[in-house]
C-alpha positions in Angstrom: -15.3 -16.1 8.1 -13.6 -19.2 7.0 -9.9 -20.7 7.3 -8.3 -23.4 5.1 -12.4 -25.1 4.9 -12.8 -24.4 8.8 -15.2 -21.8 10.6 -14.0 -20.0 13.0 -15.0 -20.8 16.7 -16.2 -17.4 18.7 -13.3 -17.6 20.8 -11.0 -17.2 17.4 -13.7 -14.6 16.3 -12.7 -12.5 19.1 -9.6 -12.6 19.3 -9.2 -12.5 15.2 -11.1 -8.8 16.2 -8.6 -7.7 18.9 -5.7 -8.8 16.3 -7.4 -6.3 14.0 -8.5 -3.7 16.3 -4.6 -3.7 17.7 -3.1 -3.1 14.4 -5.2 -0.5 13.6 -4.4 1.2 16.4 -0.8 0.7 16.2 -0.5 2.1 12.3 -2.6 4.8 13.4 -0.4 5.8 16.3 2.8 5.7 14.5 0.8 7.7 11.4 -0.4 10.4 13.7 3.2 10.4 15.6 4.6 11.7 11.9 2.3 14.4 11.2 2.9 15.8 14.9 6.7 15.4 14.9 7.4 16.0 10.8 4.7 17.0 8.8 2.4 19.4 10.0 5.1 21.8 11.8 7.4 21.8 8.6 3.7 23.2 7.0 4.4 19.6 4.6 0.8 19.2 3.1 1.1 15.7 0.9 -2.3 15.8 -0.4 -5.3 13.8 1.0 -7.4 15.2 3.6 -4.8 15.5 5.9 -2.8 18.3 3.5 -6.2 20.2 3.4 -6.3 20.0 7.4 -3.0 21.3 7.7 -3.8 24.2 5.3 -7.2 25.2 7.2 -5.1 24.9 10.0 -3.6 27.6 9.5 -5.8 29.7 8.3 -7.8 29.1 11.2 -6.3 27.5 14.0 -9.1 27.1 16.4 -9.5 23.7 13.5 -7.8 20.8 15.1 -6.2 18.9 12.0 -7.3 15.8 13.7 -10.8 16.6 13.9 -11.0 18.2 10.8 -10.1 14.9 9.0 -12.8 13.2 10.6 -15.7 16.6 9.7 -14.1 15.8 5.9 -14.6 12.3 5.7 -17.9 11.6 7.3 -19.7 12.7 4.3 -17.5 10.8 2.5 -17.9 7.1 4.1 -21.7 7.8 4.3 -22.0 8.0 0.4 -19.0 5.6 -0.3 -20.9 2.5 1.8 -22.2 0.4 -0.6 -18.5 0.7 -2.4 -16.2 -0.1 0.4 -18.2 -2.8 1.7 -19.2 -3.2 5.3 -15.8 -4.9 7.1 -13.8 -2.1 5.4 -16.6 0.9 6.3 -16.0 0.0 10.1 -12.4 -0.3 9.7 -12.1 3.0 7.9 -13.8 4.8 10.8 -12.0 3.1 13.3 -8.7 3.9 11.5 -10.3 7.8 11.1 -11.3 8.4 14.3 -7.9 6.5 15.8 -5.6 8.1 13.9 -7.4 11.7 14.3 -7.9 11.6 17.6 -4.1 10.6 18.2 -2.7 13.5 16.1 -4.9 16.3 18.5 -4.2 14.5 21.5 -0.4 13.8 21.2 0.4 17.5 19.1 1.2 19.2 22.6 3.4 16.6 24.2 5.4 15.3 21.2 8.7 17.3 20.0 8.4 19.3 16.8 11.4 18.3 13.6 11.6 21.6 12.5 15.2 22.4 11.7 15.6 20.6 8.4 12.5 20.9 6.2 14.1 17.7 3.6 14.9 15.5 6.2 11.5 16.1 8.0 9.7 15.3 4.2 11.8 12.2 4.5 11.5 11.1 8.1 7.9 12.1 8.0 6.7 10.7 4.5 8.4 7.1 5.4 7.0 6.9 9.0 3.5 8.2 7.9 3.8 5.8 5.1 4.3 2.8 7.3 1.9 3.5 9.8 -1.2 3.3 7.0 0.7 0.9 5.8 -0.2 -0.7 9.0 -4.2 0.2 8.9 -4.4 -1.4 5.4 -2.9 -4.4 6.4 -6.0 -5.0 8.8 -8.8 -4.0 6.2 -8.9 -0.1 7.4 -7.6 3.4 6.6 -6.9 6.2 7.7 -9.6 7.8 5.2 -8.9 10.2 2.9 -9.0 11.5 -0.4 -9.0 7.4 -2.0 -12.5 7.6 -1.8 -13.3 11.0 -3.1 -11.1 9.8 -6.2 -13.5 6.7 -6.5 -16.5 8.7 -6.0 -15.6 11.4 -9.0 -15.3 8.5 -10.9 -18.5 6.9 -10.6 -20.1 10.4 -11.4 -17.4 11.9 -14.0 -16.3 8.7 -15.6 -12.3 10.4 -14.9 -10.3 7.1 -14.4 -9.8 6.7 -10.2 -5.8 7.3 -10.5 -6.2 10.6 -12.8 -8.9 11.6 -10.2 -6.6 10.7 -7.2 -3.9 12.8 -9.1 -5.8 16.0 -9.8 -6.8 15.7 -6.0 -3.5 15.4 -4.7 -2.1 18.0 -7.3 -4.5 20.4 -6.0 -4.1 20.4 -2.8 0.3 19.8 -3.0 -0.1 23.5 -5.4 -2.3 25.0 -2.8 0.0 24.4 -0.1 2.7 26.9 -1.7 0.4 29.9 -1.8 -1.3 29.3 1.4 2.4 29.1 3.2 3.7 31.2 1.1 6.7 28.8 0.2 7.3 27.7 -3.3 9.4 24.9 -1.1 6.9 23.6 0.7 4.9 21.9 -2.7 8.3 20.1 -3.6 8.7 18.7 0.4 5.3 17.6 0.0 5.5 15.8 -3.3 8.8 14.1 -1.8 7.1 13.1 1.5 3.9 11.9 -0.8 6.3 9.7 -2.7 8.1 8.5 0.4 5.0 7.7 1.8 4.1 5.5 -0.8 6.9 3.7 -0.9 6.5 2.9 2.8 2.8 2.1 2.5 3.9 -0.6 -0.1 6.7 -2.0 2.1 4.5 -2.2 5.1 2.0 -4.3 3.9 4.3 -6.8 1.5 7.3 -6.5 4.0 11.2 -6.5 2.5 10.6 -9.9 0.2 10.3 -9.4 -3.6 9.0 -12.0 -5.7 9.5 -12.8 -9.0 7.3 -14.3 -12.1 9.1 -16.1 -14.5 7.2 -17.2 -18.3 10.0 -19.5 -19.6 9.1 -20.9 -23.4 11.3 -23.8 -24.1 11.6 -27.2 -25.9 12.6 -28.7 -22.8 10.2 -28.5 -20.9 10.7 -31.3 -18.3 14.3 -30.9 -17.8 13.4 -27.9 -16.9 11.1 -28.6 -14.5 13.0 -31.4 -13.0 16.2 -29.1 -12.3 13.7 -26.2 -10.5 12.2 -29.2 -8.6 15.8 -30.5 -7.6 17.9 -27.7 -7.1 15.1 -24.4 -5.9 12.4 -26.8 -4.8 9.9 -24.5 -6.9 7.0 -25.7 -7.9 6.3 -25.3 -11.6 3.0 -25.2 -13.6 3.3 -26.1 -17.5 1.2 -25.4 -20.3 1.3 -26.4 -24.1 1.5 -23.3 -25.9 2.0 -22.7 -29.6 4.1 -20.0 -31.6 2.4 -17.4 -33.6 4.8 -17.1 -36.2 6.6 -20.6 -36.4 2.8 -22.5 -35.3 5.0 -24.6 -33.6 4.4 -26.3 -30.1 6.3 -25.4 -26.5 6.3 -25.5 -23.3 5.4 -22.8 -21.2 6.4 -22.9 -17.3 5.0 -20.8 -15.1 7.5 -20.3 -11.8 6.8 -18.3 -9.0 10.0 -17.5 -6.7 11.8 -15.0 -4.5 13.9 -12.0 -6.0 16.6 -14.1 -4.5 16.0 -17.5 -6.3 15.9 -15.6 -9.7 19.4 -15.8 -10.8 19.1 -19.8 -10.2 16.2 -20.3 -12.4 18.0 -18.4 -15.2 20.9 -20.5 -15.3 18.7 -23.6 -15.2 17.0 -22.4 -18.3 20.3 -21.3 -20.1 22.3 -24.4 -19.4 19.3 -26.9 -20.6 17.7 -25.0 -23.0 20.2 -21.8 -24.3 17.4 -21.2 -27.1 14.6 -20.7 -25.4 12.9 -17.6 -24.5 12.0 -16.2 -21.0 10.2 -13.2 -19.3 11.1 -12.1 -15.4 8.1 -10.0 -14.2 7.6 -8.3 -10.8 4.9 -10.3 -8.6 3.5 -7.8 -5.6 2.4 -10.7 -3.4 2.1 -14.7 -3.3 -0.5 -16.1 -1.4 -0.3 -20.5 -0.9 2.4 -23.1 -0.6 5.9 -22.3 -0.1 5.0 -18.5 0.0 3.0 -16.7 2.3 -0.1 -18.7 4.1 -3.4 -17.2 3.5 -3.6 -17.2 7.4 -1.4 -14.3 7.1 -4.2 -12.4 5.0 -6.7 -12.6 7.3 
C-alpha cells in the first residue's frame, strides 16, 4: 500500500491494520447493539440476511440470528471471491463473524425497546445504519444480501439494484405473514430507509458538497472573485454552444453546501447572463477537501 508516492514502513502496516480491525469492530458492535435492543424484539425484519434470520428465528428458535447470518453467507463469500477482491473478502468476514457473534452474545444482557414499535423502526434503522456505516468505512461489511444481488446479476443479467430490490421486497413481504402483522412490513421498510440514510451519513459525515458547471463569457473574473473571496480552486475549459456555435468558458468548482450561495452571487454580479448548474457531489478526495489519508 502506498501514501502520497511513499510505502508504508511495517510499523505503519500494523498499525494501519489495528486502525482497520478497530473500526470494524466498533461498527459491528453498535450494529449488533440495534438488532438486540430495536429490531429483532419488535419482529422488524429490513431485508438482507439479517430480516431472514429474524424470521427463522422464529420459526425455530433453537437458530441463533447471529449464527444464522454467518451459515447464510459463507456460501455466499466463497462464490463472490474473485468479485469482492481479497482486502474486502477478509474484511467482510471479519465484519460477519464480528457483528454475528456480538448480536448472540449480547441478546441476553442488553434491554429489549419493545413498547413503541415506530420509534424502535427509527431508533433501530438509524443506529444499525451507522454502525455498517462504520464497517464500510474500513473496507468490510456486515455481509448480506449486496452480494446475492450481484451474484443474480452475473447469472440473470437483472440490473444489481432491481435484484437488491426484489431481495429486500421479498423478504420485507414475508415478514408480515410470518408475524402475522400487516405492521411489521411498513416498520421494516421505515427502519430499511433509515438505515440507509445513516449508512450514507456515516461514511461521508454531516458535510455536503456541491458541483457547480458555470458557462459564462467571463470567465476570468469569475475565477479571480472565487480565488479572492472562497479561496476555491477553479478548473476552466473552452467549450462551445450547440445552438449559437459560439465559444465559453466553462468552470468547474467544487465547494461545500455552505460556500454555494457565495459562488452564485459571484456569477450573477459579473456575469447575470450566464448559465450555471449546482449538482450534488457525494465525496471530494484532494486539496482543500478531504486528504486521501482519510480513505485509507
Amino acid at each position: 500500500m502506498s501514501l502520497s508516492g511513499l510505502t508504508l514502513s511495517p510499523r505503519n502496516k500494523i498499525l494501519q491494520i489495528l486502525k482497520e480491525a478497530t473500526g470494524i469492530f466498533v461498527g459491528s458492535l453498535i450494529y449488533a447493539i440495534a438488532i438486540d435492543v430495536f429490531i429483532q424484539p419488535n419482529h422488524i425484519a429490513p431485508g438482507g440476511f439479517i430480516g431472514i434470520a429474524i424470521i427463522l428465528n422464529h420459526y425455530l428458535p433453537f437458530l441463533r440470528v447471529g449464527i444464522t447470518v454467518v451459515l447464510m453467507n459463507i456460501p455466499l463469500l466463497i462464490l463472490g471471491l474473485r468479485r469482492i477482491g481479497l482486502k474486502f473478502f477478509f474484511g467482510t468476514i471479519l465484519g460477519t463473524i464480528l457483528s454475528s457473534i456480538l448480536i448472540d452474545i449480547l441478546a441476553p444482557y442488553l434491554p429489549s425497546f419493545t413498547t413503541d414499535p415506530m420509534l424502535a423502526a427509527l431508533y433501530g434503522g438509524f443506529i444499525m445504519g451507522a454502525g455498517i456505516g462504520i464497517v464500510f468505512r474500513f473496507y468490510a461489511s456486515t455481509g448480506g444480501t449486496d452480494l446475492l444481488a450481484q451474484l443474480i446479476y452475473d447469472f440473470t443479467g437483472l440490473p444489481f439494484g432491481q435484484a437488491l430490490m426484489v431481495v429486500d421486497v421479498v423478504i420485507i413481504v414475508a415478514s408480515g405473514f410470518v408475524f402475522k402483522d400487516i405492521n411489521v412490513p411498513l416498520y421494516s421498510i421505515i427502519a430499511e430507509l433509515i438505515s440507509n440514510y445513516a449508512i450514507d451519513l456515516a461514511q461521508e459525515g454531516f458535510l455536503s458538497y456541491k458541483v457547480l458547471f458555470i458557462i459564462t463569457r467571463k470567465g476570468e473574473d469569475i475565477k479571480k472573485r472565487i480565488f479572492e473571496e472562497i479561496g476555491r480552486g477553479v478548473t476552466e475549459f473552452e467549450v462551445k454552444g450547440g445552438y449559437t456555435k459560439q465559444l465559453r468558458d466553462l468552470l468547474l468548482v467544487a465547494v461545500l453546501h455552505t460556500e454555494v450561495m457565495k459562488v452564485k452571487r459571484i456569477v450573477v454580479e459579473t456575469d447575470p447572463e450566464s448559465f450555471t448548474i449546482v449538482g450534488d457531489a457525494s465525496e471530494i478526495i484532494g486539496q482543500g477537501f478531504k486528504s486521501p489519508k482519510e480513505r485509507l
